[in-house]
C-alpha positions in Angstrom: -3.9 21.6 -23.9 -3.2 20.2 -27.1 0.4 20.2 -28.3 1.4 21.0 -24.6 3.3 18.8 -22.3 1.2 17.6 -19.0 3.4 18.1 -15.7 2.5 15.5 -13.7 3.0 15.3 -9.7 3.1 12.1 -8.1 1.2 11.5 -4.6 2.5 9.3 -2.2 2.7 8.6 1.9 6.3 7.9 1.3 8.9 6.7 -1.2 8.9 3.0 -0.6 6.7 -0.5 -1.0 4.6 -0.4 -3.6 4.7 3.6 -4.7 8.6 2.5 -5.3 7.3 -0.1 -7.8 4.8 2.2 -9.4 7.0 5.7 -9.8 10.3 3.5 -11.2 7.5 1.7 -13.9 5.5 5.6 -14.5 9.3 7.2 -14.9 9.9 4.1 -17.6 6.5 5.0 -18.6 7.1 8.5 -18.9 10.5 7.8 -20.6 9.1 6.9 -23.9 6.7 9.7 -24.3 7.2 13.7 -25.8 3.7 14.4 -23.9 4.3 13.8 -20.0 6.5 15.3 -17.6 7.0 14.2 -14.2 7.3 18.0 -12.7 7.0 16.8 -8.6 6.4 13.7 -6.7 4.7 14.8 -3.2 5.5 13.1 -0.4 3.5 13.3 3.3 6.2 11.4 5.2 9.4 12.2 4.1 11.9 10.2 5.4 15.6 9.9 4.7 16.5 6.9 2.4 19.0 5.4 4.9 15.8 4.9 7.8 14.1 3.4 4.8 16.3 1.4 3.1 17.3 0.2 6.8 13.8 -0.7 7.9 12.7 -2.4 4.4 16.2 -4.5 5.5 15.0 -5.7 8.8 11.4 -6.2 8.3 12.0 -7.2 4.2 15.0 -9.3 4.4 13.8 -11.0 7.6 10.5 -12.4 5.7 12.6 -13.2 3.2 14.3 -15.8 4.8 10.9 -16.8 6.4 10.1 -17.6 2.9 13.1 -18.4 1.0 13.6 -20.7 -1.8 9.3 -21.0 -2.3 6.7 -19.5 -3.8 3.5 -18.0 -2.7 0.6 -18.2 -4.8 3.1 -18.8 -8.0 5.0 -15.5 -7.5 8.1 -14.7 -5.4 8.3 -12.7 -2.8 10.1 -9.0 -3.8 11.2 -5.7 -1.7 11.7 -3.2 -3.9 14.3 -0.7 -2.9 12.8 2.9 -1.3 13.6 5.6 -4.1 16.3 8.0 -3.1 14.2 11.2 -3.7 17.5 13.3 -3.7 18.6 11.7 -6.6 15.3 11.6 -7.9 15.7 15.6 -7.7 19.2 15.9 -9.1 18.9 13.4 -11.7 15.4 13.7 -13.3 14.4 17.6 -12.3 11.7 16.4 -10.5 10.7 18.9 -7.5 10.2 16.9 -4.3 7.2 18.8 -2.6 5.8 18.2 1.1 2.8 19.5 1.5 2.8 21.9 5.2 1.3 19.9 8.1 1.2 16.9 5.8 -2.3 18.4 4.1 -2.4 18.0 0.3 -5.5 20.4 0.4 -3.8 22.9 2.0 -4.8 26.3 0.4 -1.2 27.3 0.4 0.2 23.8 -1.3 -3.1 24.2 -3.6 -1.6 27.3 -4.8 2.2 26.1 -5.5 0.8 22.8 -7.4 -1.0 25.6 -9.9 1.8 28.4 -10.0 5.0 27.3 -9.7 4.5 23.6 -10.3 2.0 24.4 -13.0 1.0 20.9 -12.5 -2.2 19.5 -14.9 -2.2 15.6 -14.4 -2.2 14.0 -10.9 -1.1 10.7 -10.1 -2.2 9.0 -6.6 -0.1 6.2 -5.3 -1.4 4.9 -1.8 -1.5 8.5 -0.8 -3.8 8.0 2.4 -5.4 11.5 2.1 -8.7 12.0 0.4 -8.6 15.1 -2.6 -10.6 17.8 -2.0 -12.8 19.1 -4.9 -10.5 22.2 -4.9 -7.1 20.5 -5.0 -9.1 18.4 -7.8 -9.9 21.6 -9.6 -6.4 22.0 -10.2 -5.3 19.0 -12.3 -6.6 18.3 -16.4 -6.7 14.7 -14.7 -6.4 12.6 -12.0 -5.4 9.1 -11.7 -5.8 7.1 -8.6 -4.0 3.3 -7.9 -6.2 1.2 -5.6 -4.7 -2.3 -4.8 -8.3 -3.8 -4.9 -11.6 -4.4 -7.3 -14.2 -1.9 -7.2 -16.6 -1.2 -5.6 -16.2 -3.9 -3.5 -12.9 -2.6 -1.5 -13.0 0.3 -1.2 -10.7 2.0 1.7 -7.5 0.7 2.7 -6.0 -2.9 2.6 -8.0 -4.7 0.1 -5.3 -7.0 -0.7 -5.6 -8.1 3.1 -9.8 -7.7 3.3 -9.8 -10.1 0.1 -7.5 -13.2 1.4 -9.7 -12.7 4.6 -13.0 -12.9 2.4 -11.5 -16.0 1.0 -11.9 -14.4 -2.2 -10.5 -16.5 -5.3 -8.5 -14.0 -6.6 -7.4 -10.0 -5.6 -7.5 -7.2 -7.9 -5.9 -3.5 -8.8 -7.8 -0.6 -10.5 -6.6 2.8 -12.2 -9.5 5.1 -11.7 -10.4 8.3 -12.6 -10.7 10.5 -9.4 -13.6 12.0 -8.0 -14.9 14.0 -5.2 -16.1 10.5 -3.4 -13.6 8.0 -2.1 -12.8 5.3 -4.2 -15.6 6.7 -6.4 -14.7 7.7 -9.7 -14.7 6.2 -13.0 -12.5 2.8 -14.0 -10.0 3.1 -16.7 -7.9 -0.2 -16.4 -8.3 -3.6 -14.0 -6.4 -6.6 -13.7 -6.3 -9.2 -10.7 -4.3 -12.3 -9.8 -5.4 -15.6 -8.2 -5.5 -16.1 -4.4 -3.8 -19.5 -3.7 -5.1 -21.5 -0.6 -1.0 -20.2 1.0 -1.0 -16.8 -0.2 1.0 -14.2 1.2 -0.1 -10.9 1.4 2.7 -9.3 0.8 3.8 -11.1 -2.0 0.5 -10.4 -3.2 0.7 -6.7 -2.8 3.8 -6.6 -4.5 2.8 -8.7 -7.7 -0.2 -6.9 -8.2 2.1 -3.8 -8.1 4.6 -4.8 -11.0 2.1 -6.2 -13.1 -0.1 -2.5 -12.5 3.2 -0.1 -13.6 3.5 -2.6 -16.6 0.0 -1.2 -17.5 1.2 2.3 -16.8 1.9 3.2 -20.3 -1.7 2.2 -21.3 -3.2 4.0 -18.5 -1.5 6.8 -19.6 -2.6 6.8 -22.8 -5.5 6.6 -21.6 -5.7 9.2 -19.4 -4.2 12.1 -21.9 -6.7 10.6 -24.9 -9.7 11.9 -22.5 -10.8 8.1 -22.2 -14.0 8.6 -19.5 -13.5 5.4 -18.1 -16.4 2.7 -16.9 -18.7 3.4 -14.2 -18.0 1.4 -11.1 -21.0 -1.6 -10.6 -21.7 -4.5 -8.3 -21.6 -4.7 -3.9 -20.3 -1.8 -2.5 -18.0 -1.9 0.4 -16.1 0.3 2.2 -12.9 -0.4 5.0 -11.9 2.1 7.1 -8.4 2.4 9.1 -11.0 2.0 12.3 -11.8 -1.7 10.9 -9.0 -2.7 9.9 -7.5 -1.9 13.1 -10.4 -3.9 14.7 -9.0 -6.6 12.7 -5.5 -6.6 13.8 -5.8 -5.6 17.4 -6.4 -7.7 19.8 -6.3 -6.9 23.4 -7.8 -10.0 25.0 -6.9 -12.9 22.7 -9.2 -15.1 24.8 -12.0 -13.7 22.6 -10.7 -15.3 19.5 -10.3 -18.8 18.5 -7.0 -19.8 16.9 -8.2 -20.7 13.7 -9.1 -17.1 13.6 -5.9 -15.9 14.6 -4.1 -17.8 11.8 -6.8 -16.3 9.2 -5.9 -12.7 10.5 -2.1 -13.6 10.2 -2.7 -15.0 6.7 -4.4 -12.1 5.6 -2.9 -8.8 7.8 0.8 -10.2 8.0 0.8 -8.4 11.6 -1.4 -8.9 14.9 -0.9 -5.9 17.8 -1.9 -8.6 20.9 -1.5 -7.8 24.1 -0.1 -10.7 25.8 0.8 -11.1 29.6 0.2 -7.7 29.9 3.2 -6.4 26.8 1.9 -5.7 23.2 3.5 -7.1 21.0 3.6 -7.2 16.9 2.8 -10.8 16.7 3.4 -13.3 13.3 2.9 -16.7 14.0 1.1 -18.3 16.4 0.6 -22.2 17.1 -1.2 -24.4 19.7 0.8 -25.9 22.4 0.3 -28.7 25.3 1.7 -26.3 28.3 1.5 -22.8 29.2 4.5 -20.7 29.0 5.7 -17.3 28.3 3.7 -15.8 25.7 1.0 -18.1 25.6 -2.5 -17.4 25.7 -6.2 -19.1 25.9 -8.1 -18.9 22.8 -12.1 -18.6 23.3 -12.6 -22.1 22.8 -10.2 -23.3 25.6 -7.0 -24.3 23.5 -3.6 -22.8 24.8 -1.7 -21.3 21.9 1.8 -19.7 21.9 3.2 -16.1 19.7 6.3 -17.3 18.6 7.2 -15.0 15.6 7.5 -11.2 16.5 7.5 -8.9 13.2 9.3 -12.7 11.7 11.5 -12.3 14.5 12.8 -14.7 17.5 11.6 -11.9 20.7 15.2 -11.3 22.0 16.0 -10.5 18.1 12.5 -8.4 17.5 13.1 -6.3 21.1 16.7 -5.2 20.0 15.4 -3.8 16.6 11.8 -2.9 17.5 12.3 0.9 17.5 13.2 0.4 13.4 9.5 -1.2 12.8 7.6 1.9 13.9 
């Protein structure tokens, strides 16, 4: 489509976290080029910018103060703002589209991408939903972010599956997108270290800003027909079913603490079950005495939950119905 303008649509779960850091760096992006629109940023779970802005607050500015005043592996800790998509709307033009039933392959959203959106570039941003060859058939190209390298992390939370590994350092990829998850075709990699006190979420959100400052290359890029590397190396994939292995622990007696604490470091967030109430447990430590929310680890020691989502308990019960 030479001499044309590409409409892009944007792909996201919602409009916070990291796709807020990567749609304000592609609009920048966008910004300073005559070839790109943004035409739509698709959204699965809309949700007004008042419940977002209001849970990024508790569960944001609460770890904040957990870590104020330091640094986590040599970057400080950020929460970007969720983007108000009703601005985003009135100020840019860009249509704000939900696919029906939350299914981007929809035949009937399939339809509205290639008539009235007359989209022809596609850009993924931890949208959880795999694209279908047909929804695929629709864009010129299509662009996916995946916060970890590949092939080795493929599937979700491979900023968490790498401090776990005790990997030395945590990647992002732009990839072309293909018919197989994770699959398709490497245009632009980058990575940051993995400090012996990393945080996750610091992490996640470094690895973030420094990806939409290479939006404008990826762009380029993507419009210049670049075909990208072919992925190479061990191949691993994580599902949602291991990951929520990994974080859910019904019986902590099972695990040892040391294990615990290396889950925390790595997953932020444990679901235990604990004198029969689960709770979203994020620090644990070893204790002389039994008490109220202590537990035997597998190897005899009686440890203690004492941070619930970064929270005291009486503070985490009054706002628990904000974290889910």
């Amino acid at each position: 489509m030479t001499g044309l303008k590409h409409r892009a649509v944007v792909f996201a779960y919602n409009a916070s976290g990291v796709a807020a850091v990567l749609i304000r760096g592609l609009l920048a992006a966008v910004g300073n080029r005559d070839d790109i629109d943004l035409a739509a940023v698709c959204i699965l779970a809309p949700r007004p910018f008042g419940r977002l802005f209001c849970r990024n607050l508790v569960s944001g500015a609460v770890f904040h103060a957990v870590i104020s005043g330091r640094k986590r592996n040599g970057v400080s800790p950020s929460f970007p703002l969720p983007i108000s998509l009703a601005r985003l709307e009135r100020k840019r033009g860009c249509a704000i589209l939900v696919p029906p039933g939350g299914d981007i392959n929809a035949p009937a959203f399939i339809s509205r991408l290639r008539g009235e959106v007359g989209a022809t570039m596609a850009l993924s941003f931890f949208c959880p939903m795999k694209f279908g060859s047909e929804l695929l058939g629709v864009f010129e190209h299509a662009v996916n972010y995946h916060n970890g390298f590949l092939p080795r992390y493929r599937g979700i939370h491979a900023t968490a599956w790498s401090i776990y590994d005790g990997a030395a350092e945590t990647g992002f990829v732009f990839h072309r997108m293909t018919p197989g998850l994770d699959e398709g075709p490497i245009l632009l990699e980058g990575s940051l270290p993995i400090s012996p006190k990393a945080d996750s979420l610091a992490l996640e959100f470094a690895k973030a800003e420094t990806a939409a400052a290479d939006l404008p290359r990826v762009l380029s890029m993507t419009v210049e027909g670049h075909p990208g590397k072919a992925q190479t190396g061990e191949v691993r994939y994580y599902s949602i079913k291991d990951s929520r292995n990994m974080t859910t622990i019904a019986d902590p007696s099972f695990v040892s603490g040391d294990e615990l604490e290396r889950r925390l470091r790595a997953f932020r967030i444990l679901r235990m079950q604990i004198g029969g109430e689960w709770l979203d447990v994020t620090r644990v430590r070893p204790v002389r005495k039994p008490g109220r929310f202590s537990f035997r680890t597998s190897n005899g020691e009686v440890w203690k939950a004492v941070r619930f989502h970064y929270l005291p308990y009486a503070a985490y019960r009054s706002v628990r119905h904000l974290l889910h």
